[in-house]
MARMIBA-345039 format. One line per 3 residues: number of its first residue (from 1); their letters; for each residue y, x, z of C-alpha. Coordinates in steps of 0.5 Angstrom, whole numbers. Each point is the difference from the previous one (the first is absolute). Example, Ala and Ser with C-alpha at 12.3 -4.5 7.8 and 13.67 -1.06 7.14 Angstrom:
! residues 2
1 = as = -9:25:16; 7:2:-2
//
This chain:
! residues 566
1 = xxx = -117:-44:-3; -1:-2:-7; -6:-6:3
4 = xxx = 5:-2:5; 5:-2:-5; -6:-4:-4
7 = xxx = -1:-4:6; 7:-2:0; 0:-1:-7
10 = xxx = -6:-5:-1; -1:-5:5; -6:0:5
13 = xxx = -5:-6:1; -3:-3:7; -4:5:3
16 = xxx = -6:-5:-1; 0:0:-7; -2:8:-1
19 = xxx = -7:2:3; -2:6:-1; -8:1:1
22 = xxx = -3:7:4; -7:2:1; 0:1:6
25 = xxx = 5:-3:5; 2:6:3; 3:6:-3
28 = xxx = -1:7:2; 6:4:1; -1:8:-2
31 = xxx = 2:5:4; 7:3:-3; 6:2:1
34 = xxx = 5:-3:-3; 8:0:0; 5:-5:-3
37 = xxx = 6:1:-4; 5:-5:0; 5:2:-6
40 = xxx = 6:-3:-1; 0:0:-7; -3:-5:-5
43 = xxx = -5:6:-3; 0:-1:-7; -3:6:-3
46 = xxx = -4:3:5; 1:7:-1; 7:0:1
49 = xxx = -2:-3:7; -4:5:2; 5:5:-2
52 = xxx = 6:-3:4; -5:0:6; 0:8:-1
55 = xxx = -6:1:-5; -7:1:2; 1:6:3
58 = xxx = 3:-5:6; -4:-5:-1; -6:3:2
61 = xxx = 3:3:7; 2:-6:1; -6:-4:-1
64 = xxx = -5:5:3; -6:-3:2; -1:3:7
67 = xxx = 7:-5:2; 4:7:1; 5:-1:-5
70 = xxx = 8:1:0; 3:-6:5; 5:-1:-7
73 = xxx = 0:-1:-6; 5:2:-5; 3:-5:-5
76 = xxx = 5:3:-6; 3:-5:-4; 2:5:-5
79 = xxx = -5:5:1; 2:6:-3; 7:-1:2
82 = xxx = 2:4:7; 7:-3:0; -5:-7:1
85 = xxx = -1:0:8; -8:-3:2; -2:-5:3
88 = xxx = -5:1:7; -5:-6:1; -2:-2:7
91 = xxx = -8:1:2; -2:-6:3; -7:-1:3
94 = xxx = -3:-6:-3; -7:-3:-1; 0:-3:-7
97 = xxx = -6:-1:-5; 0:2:-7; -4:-4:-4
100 = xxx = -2:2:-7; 0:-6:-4; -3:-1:-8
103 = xxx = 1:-6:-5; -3:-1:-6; 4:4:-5
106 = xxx = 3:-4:-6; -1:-1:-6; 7:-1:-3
109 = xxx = -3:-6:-3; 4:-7:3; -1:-8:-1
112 = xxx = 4:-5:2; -2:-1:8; -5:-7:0
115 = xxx = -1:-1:-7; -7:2:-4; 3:3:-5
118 = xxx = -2:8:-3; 3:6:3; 6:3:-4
121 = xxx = 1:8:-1; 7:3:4; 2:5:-4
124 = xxx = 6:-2:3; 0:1:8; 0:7:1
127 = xxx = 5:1:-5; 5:-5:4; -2:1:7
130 = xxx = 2:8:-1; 6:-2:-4; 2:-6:6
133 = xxx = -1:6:5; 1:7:-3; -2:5:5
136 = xxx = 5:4:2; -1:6:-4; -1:-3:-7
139 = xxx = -7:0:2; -6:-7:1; -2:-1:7
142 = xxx = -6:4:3; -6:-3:-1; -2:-5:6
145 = xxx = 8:-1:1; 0:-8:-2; 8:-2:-3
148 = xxx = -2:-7:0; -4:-4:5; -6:1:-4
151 = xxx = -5:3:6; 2:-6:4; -1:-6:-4
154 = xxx = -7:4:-2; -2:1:7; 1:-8:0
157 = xxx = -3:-2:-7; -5:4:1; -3:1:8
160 = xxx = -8:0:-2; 1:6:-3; 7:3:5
163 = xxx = -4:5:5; 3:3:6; -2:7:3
166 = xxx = 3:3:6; 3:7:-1; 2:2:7
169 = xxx = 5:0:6; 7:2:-1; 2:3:6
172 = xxx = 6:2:-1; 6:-2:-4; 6:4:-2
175 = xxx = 6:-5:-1; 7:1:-3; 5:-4:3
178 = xxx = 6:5:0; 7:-1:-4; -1:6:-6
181 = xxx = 7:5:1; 5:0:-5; -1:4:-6
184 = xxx = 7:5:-3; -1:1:-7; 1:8:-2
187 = xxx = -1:-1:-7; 8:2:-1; 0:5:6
190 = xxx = -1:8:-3; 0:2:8; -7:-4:0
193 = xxx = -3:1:-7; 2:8:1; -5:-1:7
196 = xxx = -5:-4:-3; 0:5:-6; -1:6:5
199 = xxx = -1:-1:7; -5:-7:0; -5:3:-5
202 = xxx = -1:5:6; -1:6:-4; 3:6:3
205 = xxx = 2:4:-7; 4:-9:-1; 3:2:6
208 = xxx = 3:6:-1; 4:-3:-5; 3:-5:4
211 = xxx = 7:3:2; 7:-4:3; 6:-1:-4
214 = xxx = 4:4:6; 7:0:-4; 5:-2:4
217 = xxx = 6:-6:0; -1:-7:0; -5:-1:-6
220 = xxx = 2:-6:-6; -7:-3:1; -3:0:8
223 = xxx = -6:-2:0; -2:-4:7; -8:2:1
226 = xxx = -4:-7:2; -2:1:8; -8:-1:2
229 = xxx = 0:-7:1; 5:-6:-1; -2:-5:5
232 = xxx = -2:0:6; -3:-6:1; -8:1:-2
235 = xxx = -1:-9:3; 3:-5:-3; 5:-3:5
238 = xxx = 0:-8:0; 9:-2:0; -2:-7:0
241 = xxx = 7:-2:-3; 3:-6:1; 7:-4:0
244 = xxx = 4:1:5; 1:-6:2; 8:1:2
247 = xxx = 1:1:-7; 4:-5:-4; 2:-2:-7
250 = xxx = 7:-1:1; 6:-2:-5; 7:6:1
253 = xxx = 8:-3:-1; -1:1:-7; -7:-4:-2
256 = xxx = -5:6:-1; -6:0:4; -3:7:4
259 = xxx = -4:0:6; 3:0:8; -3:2:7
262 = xxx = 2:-6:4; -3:3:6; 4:8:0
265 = xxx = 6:-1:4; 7:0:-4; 2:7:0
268 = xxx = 7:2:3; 5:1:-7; 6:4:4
271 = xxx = 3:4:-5; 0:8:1; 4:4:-4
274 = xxx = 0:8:-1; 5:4:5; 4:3:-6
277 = xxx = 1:-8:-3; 5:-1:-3; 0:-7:-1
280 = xxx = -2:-4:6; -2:-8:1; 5:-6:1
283 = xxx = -5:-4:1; -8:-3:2; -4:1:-5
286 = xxx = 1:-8:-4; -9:0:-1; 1:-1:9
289 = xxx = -2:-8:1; 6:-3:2; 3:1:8
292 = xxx = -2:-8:0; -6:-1:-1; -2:6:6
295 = xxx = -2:-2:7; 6:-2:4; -1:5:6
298 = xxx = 0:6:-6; 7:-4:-4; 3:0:8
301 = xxx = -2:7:0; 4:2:-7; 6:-3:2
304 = xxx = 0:4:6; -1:6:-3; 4:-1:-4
307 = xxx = 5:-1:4; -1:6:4; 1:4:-7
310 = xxx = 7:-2:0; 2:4:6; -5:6:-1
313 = xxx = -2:1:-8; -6:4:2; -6:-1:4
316 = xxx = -7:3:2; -6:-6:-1; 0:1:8
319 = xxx = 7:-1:2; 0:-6:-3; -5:-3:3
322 = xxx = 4:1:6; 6:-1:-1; -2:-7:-3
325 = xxx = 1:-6:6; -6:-3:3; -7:1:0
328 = xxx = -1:-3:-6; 0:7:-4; -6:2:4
331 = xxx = -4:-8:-1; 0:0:-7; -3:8:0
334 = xxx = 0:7:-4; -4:-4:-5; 5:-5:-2
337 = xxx = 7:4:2; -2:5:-6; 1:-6:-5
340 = xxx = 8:0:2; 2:6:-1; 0:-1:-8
343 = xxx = 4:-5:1; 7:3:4; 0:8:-3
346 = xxx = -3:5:-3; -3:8:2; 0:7:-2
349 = xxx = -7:3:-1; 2:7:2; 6:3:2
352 = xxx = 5:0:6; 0:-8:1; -8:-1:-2
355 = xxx = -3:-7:3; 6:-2:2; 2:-7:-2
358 = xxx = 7:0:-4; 4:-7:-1; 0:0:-7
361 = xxx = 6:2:-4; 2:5:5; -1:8:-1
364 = xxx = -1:4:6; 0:6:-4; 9:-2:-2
367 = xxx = 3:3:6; -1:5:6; 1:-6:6
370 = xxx = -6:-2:-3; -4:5:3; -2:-3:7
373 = xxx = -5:-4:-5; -3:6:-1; -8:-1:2
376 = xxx = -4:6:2; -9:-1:-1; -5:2:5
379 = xxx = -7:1:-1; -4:-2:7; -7:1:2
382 = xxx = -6:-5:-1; 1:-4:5; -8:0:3
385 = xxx = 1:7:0; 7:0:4; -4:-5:5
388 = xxx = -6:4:2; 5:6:2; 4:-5:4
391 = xxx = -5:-3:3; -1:-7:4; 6:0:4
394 = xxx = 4:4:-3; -1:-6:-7; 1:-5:5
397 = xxx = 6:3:2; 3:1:-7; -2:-7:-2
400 = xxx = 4:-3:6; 6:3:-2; -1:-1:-7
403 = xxx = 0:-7:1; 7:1:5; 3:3:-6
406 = xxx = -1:-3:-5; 6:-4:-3; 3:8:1
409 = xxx = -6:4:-3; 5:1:-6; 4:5:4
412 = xxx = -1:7:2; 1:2:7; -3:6:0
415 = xxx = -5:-3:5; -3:-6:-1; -4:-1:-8
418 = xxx = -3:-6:-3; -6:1:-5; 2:-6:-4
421 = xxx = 5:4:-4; 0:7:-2; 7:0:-3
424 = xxx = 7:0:3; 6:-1:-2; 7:5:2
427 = xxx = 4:-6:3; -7:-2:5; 0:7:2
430 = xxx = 3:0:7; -3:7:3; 7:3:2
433 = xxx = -2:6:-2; -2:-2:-7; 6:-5:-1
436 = xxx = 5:6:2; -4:4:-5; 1:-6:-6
439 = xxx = 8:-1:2; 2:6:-4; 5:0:-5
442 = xxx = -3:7:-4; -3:-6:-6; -1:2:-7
445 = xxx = 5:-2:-5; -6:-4:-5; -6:-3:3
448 = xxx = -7:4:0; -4:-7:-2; -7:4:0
451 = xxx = -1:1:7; 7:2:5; 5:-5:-3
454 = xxx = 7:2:2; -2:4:6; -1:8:-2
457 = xxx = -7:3:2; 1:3:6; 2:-7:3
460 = xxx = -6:-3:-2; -5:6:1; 2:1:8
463 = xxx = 0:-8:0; -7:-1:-2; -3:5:4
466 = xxx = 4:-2:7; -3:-8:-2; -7:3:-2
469 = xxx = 0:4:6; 2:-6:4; -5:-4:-3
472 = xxx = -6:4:1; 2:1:8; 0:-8:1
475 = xxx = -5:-2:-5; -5:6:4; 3:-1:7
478 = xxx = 2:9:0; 6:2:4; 7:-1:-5
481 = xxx = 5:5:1; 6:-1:3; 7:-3:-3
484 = xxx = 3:7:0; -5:4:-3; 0:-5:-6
487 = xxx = 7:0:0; 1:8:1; -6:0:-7
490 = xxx = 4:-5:-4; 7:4:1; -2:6:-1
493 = xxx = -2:0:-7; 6:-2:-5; -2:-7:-4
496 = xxx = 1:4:-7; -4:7:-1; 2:4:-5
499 = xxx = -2:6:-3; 5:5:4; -1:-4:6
502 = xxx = -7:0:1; -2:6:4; 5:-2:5
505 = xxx = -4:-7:1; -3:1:6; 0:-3:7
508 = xxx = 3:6:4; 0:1:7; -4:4:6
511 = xxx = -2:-7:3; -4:-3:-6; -6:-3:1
514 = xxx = -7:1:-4; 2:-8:-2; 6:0:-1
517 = xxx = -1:6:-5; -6:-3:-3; 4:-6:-2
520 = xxx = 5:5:-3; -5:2:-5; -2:-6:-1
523 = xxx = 7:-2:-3; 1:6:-3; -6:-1:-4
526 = xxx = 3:-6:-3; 6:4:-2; -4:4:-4
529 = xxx = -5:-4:-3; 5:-4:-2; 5:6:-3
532 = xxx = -6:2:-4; -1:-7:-3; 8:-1:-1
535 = xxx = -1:6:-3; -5:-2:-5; 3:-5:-2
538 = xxx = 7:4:-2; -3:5:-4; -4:-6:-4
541 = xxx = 6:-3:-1; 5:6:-2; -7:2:-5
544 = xxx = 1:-7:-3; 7:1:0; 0:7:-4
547 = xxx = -6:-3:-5; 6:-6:-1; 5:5:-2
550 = xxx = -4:5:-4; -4:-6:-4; 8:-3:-1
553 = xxx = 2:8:-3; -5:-1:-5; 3:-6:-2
556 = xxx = 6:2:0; -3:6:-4; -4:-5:-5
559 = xxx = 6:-4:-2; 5:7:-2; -5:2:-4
562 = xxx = 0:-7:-2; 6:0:-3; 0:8:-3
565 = xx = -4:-2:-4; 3:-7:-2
//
């Protein structure tokens, strides 16, 4: 290595100028085994080399002259360190010849190059040579190591007397091209010294006096062990990383300057607050481009929505698009239409009224008359899934009437459904059944933002479970049950299930069917999942409420004694 590093050092004359004179014009190759090792390393003190590579010991079972040694070789970067992963070389088949070749020693003696003057003593040269290059140990080079070049200006100041002798065939190579791991130091870490000091010396008095601490609790110092190995990647993986050329320099509203995408599309800034705001917005968002700088097609199509949000304050996305006259909604398409929402209203992320667009400035959560905005989501098959059980015809069928119904797919029947929505609201509902069930007049007195808004739970669960019920039967092509039957399980439970009323909730009768009484289950598994949740949220609040008055009859407490000892 050290010989590779000479050649580019010092600069090599034409092939035609150095001649070397043999005795014979041919060579004799003797008949040796001989095996190659590529080290990584620049090898300044040949002893540290050897033992990186595993000592002798592993160096004679590797370099066996019967050519039956290990497939790898071992390389240690920190030999002596079993923290310090190795390296494994790669057994390459070659043919290459190792020549030996010998120049004239030197002398130490140097002149002038091309003049007749006496050589003079350098006394000098070893001593700056090692002080240029100092091995890595402190040591001068191994002997035959050159630091400077000189055995290559010797083969060419001296090509009489350079000989070159053939050692043999190298047919085998072991090479290392993989990355090294990572190396955690313990130096710091009492666990890993403790294992050093008793279990890797393997020495089984050491080992008895390993011991774990098995005390119990959370610990002031805990100590995370190093896994095995760090990466994964033993080969170098070429990124090849370049500008993206949609990357641009540009200058913002108040002269700074930042990088910009120019080819990801604007994202939608509709504003979305909590269920439990207080605080609700007036306004687009003053960032938004002007309405007067958007295509005319989209301005047309704000004001039509925002016209439409006069009458009615609350819309699903999908009962906009329909209600909006013409065809021009549907020409501009999904990913243009989704930019005008953030400039007529805003929406709830949870709660009764989620994903709805709400006119700005208007809160549906103020009165109960607002409760026929109320929104309820379902979740849908993927639609490859619902494809394959349908089959051809039957998803021919289905997209036919789609496409008939498609101004209408934001209202609920209770027969046909579109799969471009999954959300609808209590006035789109026109099932009788279920209109009859949202009609009554047992509200709550305060809104329940969360999730059932001013209907009680009972209202809400029979309603999710009748509409999921009917979903499903349209969706999948199963027989629907009949308006009397939704109807007798809708009525026969109460919309408010208490405690005390509870057992007694129930769909009674000889003539119950098998689905009608599922159904029931259902709807009282509802109730009861949301009473337990009720519950916990009450017992939390009372908690926080007695840890308030006792921290307040503490002070109280403090400021008495205050003022008797004042």
């Amino acid at each position: 290595m050290e010989d590779a590093a000479a050649i580019n050092q010092v600069p090599a004359d034409p092939p035609s100028q150095i001649q070397y004179h043999a005795q014979d014009s041919r060579y004799s190759i003797p008949r040796q085994n001989i095996v190659s090792i590529e080290h990584p390393y620049i090898i300044r003190n040949l002893d540290r080399g050897i033992e990186s590579l595993g000592g002798i010991p592993k160096l004679r079972l590797l370099l066996r002259e019967d050519g039956n040694g290990p497939s790898q070789a071992h390389l240690y970067q920190k030999p002596g360190n079993r923290n310090s992963k190795p390296l494994h070389s790669q057994l390459v088949q070659t043919q290459d010849l190792l020549l030996k070749i010998t120049v004239p020693k030197r002398t130490g003696r140097k002149r002038k190059r091309g003049s007749d003057d006496p050589f003079r003593d350098n006394c000098d040269a070893s001593s700056s040579s090692t002080a240029a290059n100092p091995g890595s140990s402190g040591q001068p080079p191994a002997q035959g190591i050159t630091e400077d070049g000189s055995f290559i200006r010797s083969m060419r100041d001296n090509p009489e007397r350079t000989t070159i002798d053939p050692v043999g065939l190298i047919n085998q190579t072991h090479r290392f091209r993989s990355l090294p791991d990572f190396v955690q130091s313990t130096a710091d870490s009492p666990f890993m010294q403790k294992m050093q000091e008793t279990i890797l010396p393997f020495d089984f008095q050491k080992m008895k006096e390993f011991k774990l601490d098995m005390s119990k609790g959370i610990q002031t110092s805990n100590e995370i062990i190093p896994p095995p190995r760090w990466s994964q990647a033993a080969v170098p993986f070429q990124y090849a990383y370049r500008q993206n050329p949609g990357v641009s320099t540009v200058v913002d509203r108040r002269g700074n300057l930042h990088t910009e995408n120019t080819q990801i599309a604007p994202r939608s800034k509709t504003q979305e607050v909590a269920a439990d705001a207080l605080q609700i917005p007036t306004g687009p968002s003053p960032d938004l481009p002007s309405i007067s700088t958007l295509e005319p097609a989209l301005q047309r199509s704000i004001a039509e929505a925002k016209k439409l949000l006069r009458s009615r304050p609350v819309f699903t996305r999908r009962a906009l698009g329909n209600c909006i006259p013409g065809d021009e909604w549907r020409s501009l398409g999904l990913n243009v239409t989704k930019y005008l929402f953030q400039y007529i209203g805003y929406t709830f992320n949870g709660g009764a009224y989620q994903k709805a667009i709400i006119r700005f400035g208007f809160d549906p959560r103020a009165a109960p008359e607002n409760r026929i905005y109320q929104t309820f989501m379902f979740m849908f098959e993927p639609r490859e899934r619902y494809r394959r059980r349908l089959g051809t015809g039957q998803r021919a069928a289905r997209t036919r009437t789609e496409q008939e119904l498609r101004r209408e797919s934001h209202l609920f029947d209770g027969v046909n459904v579109s799969r471009d929505g999954k959300i609808w609201q209590v006035c789109d509902v026109t099932d009788p059944v279920l209109r009859e069930v949202l009609a009554t007049k047992n509200l709550r007195e305060k809104c329940h933002v969360e999730s059932d808004g001013w209907y009680h739970h009972g209202t809400v669960a029979k309603v999710r479970t009748i509409m999921k019920h009917k979903i499903h039967a349209a969706l999948k092509g199963t027989q629907r049950l009949s308006d009397e039957s939704y109807a007798k399980v809708a009525f026969s439970l109460p919309d408010l299930i208490t405690k005390d009323n509870r057992p007694f909730a129930k769909l009674t009768g000889d003539g119950a069917s098998s689905d009608e009484i599922a159904l029931v289950n259902r709807i009282r598994t509802l109730y009861h999942s949301k009473d337990l949740a009720d519950d916990a949220r009450e017992d939390t609040e009372n908690e926080n409420e007695v840890e308030n008055a006792e921290e307040n009859e503490l002070e109280d407490l403090e400021d008495i004694l205050d003022l008797g000892s004042d």
